[in-house]
C-alpha positions in Angstrom: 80.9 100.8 63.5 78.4 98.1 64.9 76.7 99.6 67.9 75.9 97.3 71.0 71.9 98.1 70.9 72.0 96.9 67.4 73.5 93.4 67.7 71.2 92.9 71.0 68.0 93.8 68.7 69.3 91.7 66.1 69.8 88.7 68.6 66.2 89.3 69.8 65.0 89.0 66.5 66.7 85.5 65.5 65.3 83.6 68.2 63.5 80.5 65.5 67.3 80.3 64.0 68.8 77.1 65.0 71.6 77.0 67.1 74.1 74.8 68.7 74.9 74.5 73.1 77.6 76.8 72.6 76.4 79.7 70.5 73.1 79.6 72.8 75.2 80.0 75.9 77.1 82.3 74.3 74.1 84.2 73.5 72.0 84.2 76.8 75.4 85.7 78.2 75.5 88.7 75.8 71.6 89.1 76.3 72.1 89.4 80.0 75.3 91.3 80.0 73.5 93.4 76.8 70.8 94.3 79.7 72.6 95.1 82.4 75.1 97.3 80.5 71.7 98.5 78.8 70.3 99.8 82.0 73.6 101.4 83.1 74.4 103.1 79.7 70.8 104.9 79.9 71.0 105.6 83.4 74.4 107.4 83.0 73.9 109.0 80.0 71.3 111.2 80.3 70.0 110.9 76.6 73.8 111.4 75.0 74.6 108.9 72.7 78.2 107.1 73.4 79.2 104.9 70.5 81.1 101.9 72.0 81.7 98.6 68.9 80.8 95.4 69.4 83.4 92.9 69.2 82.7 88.8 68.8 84.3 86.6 71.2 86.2 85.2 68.1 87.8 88.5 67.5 88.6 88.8 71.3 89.9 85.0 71.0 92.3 85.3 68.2 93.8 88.6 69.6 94.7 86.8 73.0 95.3 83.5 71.4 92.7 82.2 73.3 93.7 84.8 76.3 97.7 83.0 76.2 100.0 84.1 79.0 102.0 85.4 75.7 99.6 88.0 75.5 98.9 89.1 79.1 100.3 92.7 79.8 99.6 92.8 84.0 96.7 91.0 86.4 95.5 93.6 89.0 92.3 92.8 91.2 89.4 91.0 89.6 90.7 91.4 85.7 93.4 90.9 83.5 94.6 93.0 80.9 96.1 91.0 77.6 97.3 92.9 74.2 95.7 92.0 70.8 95.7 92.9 67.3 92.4 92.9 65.7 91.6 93.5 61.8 95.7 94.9 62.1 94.8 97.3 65.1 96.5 96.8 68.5 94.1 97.1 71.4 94.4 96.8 75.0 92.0 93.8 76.3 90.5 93.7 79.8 89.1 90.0 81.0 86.8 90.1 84.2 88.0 86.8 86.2 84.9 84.6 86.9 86.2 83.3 90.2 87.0 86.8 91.7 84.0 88.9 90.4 81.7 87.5 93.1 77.8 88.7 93.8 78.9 92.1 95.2 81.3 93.0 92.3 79.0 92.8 89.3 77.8 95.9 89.6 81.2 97.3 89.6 81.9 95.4 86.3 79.3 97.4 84.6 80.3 101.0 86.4 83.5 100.4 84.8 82.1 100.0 81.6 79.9 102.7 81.7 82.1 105.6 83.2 85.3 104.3 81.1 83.0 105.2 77.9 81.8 109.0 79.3 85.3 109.7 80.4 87.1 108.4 76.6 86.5 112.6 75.5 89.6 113.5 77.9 93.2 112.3 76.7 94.3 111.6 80.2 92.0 108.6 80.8 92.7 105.0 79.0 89.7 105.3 76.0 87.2 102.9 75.7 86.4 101.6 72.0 84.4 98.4 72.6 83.2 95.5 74.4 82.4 91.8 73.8 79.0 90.6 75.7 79.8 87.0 74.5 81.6 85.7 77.6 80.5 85.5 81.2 81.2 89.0 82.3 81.9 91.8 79.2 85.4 91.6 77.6 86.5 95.5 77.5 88.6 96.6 74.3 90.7 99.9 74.8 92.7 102.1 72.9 96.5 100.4 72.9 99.2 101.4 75.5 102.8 101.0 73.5 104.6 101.5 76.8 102.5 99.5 79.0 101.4 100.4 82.4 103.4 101.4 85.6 104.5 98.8 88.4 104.3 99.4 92.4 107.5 101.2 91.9 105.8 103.7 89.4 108.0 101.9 86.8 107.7 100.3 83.5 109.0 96.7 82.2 110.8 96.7 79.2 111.8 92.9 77.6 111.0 91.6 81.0 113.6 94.1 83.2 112.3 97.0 85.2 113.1 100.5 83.4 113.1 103.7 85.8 112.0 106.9 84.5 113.5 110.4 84.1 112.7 113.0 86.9 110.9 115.1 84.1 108.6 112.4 82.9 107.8 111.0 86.1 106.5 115.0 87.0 104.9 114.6 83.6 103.0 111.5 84.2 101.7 112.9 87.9 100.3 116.1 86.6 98.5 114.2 83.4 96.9 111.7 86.2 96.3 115.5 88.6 94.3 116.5 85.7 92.6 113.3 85.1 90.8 113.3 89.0 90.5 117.1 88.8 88.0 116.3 86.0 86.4 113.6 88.0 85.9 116.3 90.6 85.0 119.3 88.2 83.5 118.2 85.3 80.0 117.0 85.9 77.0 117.6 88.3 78.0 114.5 90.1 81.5 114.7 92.1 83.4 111.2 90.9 85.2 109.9 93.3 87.9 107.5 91.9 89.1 105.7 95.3 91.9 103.9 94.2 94.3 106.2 92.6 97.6 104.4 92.3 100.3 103.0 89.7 99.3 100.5 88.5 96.1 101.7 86.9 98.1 104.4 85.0 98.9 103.1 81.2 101.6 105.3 78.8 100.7 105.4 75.2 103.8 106.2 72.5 103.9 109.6 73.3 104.3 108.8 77.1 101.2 110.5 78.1 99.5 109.1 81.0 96.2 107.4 80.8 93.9 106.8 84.1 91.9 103.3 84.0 89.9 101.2 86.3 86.7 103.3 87.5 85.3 100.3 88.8 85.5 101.5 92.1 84.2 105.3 91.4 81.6 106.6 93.3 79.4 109.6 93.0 78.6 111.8 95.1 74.8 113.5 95.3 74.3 116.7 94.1 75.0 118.9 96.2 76.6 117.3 98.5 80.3 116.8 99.6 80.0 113.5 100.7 78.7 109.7 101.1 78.8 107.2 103.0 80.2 103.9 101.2 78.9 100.3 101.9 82.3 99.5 102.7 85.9 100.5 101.9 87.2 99.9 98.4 91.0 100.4 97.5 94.3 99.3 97.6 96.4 99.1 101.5 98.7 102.0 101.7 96.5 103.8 99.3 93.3 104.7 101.4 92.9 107.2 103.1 92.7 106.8 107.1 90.0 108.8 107.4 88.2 107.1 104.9 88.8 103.6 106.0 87.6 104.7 109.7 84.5 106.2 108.9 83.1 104.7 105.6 82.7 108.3 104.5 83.5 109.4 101.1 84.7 112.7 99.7 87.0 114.7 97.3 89.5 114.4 100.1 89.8 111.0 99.6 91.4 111.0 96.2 93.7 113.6 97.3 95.2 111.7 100.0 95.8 108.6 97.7 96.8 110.7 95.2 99.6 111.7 97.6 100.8 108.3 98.2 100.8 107.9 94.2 103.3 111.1 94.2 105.8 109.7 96.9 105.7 106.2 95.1 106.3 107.5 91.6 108.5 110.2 93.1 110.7 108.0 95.0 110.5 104.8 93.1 109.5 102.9 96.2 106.5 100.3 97.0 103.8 102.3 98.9 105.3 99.7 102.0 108.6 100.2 102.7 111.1 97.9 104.4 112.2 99.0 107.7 115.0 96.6 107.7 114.4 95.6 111.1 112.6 92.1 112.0 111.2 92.2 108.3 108.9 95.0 109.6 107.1 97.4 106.6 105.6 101.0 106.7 103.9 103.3 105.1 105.8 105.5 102.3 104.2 108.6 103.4 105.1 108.4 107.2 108.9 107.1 106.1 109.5 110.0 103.5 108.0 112.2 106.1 110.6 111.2 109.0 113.6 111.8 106.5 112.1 115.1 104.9 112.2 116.5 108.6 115.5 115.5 109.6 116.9 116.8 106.6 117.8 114.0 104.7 116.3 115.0 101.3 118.9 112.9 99.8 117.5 109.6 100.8 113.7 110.3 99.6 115.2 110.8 96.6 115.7 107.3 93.8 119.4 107.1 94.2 119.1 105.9 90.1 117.8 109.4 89.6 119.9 111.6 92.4 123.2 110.5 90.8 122.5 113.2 88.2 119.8 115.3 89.5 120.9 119.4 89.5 120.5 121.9 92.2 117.1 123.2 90.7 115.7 119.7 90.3 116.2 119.0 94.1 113.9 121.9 94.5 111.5 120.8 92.4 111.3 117.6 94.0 111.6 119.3 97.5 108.7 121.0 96.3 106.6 117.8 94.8 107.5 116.1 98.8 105.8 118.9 100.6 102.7 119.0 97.9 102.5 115.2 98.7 103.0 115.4 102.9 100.2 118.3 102.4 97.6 115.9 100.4 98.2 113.4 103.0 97.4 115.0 106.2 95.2 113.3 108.7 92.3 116.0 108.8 90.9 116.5 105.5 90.1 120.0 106.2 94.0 120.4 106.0 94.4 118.8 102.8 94.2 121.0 98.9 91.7 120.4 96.8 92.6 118.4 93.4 92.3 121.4 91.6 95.2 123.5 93.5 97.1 120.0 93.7 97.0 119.9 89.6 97.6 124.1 89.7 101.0 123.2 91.8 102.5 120.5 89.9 101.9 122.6 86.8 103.9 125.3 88.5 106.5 122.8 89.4 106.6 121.2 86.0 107.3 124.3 84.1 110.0 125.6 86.8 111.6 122.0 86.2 111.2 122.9 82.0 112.6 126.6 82.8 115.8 125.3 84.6 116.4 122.6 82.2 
């Protein structure tokens, strides 16, 4: 497996070799991208080596035929995400678009680089396996997603027509993606805060298991500290926190209130806006589910595809994931659960669901 460092030393080195326009531009843009990512990698690292291949831009180029609509899996933000086969492997392929990754989002090209390679050790995060420097921005190469990745409905497409999923696997996929910001939270010195936990940056591999991507936005917290104030407010409407959005100030809490609005979407199988149905108004999910939970109507929170044939004990499960989800997104943080007790209670509700199956 050819490392990144070692293709940049051996493009140092062939400076006297002849070479065309094209191949020189194509070099000065891995040697600066091969820098910056340089700087990042050793910055983040802390002296641990993370192997991450180098692909050419050939190899990304055939994959995508030449990055063909027929290829593209879903466009979300600043990238786009295309599937390829390379030397008979399918990948995942993740394009930076050179028109939206202005000035102030290059660094954020690079964090995602960087914190997509330390987080490819836990199975609940899409896994990073390479990159291509030879292009404007880096080309991303990750572990391949046979299912795809989940809509604003928390759904999937299958041969072009939206496909909703069981009860179980839905409760499946929000405690894999639980786990997956509990480790952000837990697992190293610095708290990771994701900011923009939602559906469509959750991929399914064959085995359905949920895989978080996009930390382009993640921020870290200082040691020590339970917060940090951002430059400005990164994230997705409907998804960030109030709190967050009026006082620039980041913490924990902030991933548990969008993971909230994540439950209730892929809970309910609604758009994080609903339709009001009057004047073409919208509101939020949370504060719709919330007027029907307390005036009893259960029934209507519930994806009518799903409560057709939904048993007594699996309306208290999903009773039970509504009330987790109203809790994560209360106004005052203080009032809120940690992600650890959030990923605690859906295991609780998962295995009840599994025990009255």
């Amino acid at each position: 497996m050819e490392s990144i460092v070692k293709k940049l030393k051996q493009n140092l080195r062939s400076g006297s070799v002849k070479k065309t326009e094209k191949s020189m531009k194509k070099e000065r843009w891995f040697l600066e991208n091969g820098s910056i990512f340089l700087k990042e990698l050793i910055a983040d690292c802390n002296g641990k080596s993370i192997p991450i291949r180098s692909f050419s831009s050939h190899q990304i180029l055939k994959a995508t035929n030449n990055f063909d609509l027929s290829c593209l899996v879903t466009e979300e933000g600043f990238y786009v995400w295309y599937k390829g086969v390379i030397e008979g492997r399918s990948y995942m392929i993740k394009k930076f678009s050179e028109k939206k990754v202005k000035e102030h989002r290059v660094g954020e090209v690079y964090k995602d680089i960087v914190l997509s390679a330390r987080m490819s050790n836990h199975g609940n995060f899409l896994k990073l396996l390479g990159c291509c420097l030879e292009f404007p921005f880096p080309v991303l190469v990750f572990e391949f997603a046979e299912h795809g990745v989940l809509n604003q409905r928390g759904g999937v497409m299958v041969n072009g027509q939206e496909s909703l999923l069981p009860l179980s696997l839905r409760l499946k996929i929000v405690k894999e993606i639980a786990n997956a910001v509990t480790y952000l939270h837990m697992a190293f010195p610095k708290i990771i805060i994701f900011r923009d936990v939602k559906p469509m940056h959750v991929f399914l591999d064959k085995n359905w298991t949920a895989k978080l991507s996009d930390l382009s936005y993640a921020i870290s917290l200082p040691e020590g500290k339970s917060r940090i104030e951002a430059e400005r407010v990164m994230g997705t409407i409907g998804y960030i926190d109030p709190l967050y959005f009026a006082t620039v100030s980041v913490t924990e809490y902030t991933d548990v209130y969008s993971f909230g609005v994540f439950l209730m979407v892929v809970l309910t199988s609604r758009p994080v806006l609903v339709s009001t149905g009057c004047d073409g108004g919208y509101e939020g999910i949370i504060s719709y589910v919330k007027a029907l939970y307390e005036n009893g109507k259960l029934d209507k929170v519930i994806d009518p595809m799903m409560a057709k044939d939904i048993t007594s004990g699996q309306r208290s499960q999903v009773e039970a994931c509504v009330v987790l989800a109203l809790r994560c997104c209360e106004l005052k943080d203080g009032d809120r659960p940690k992600m650890i007790q959030v990923a605690k209670e859906l295991k609780r509700i998962v295995t009840s669901l599994q025990d009255t199956s």
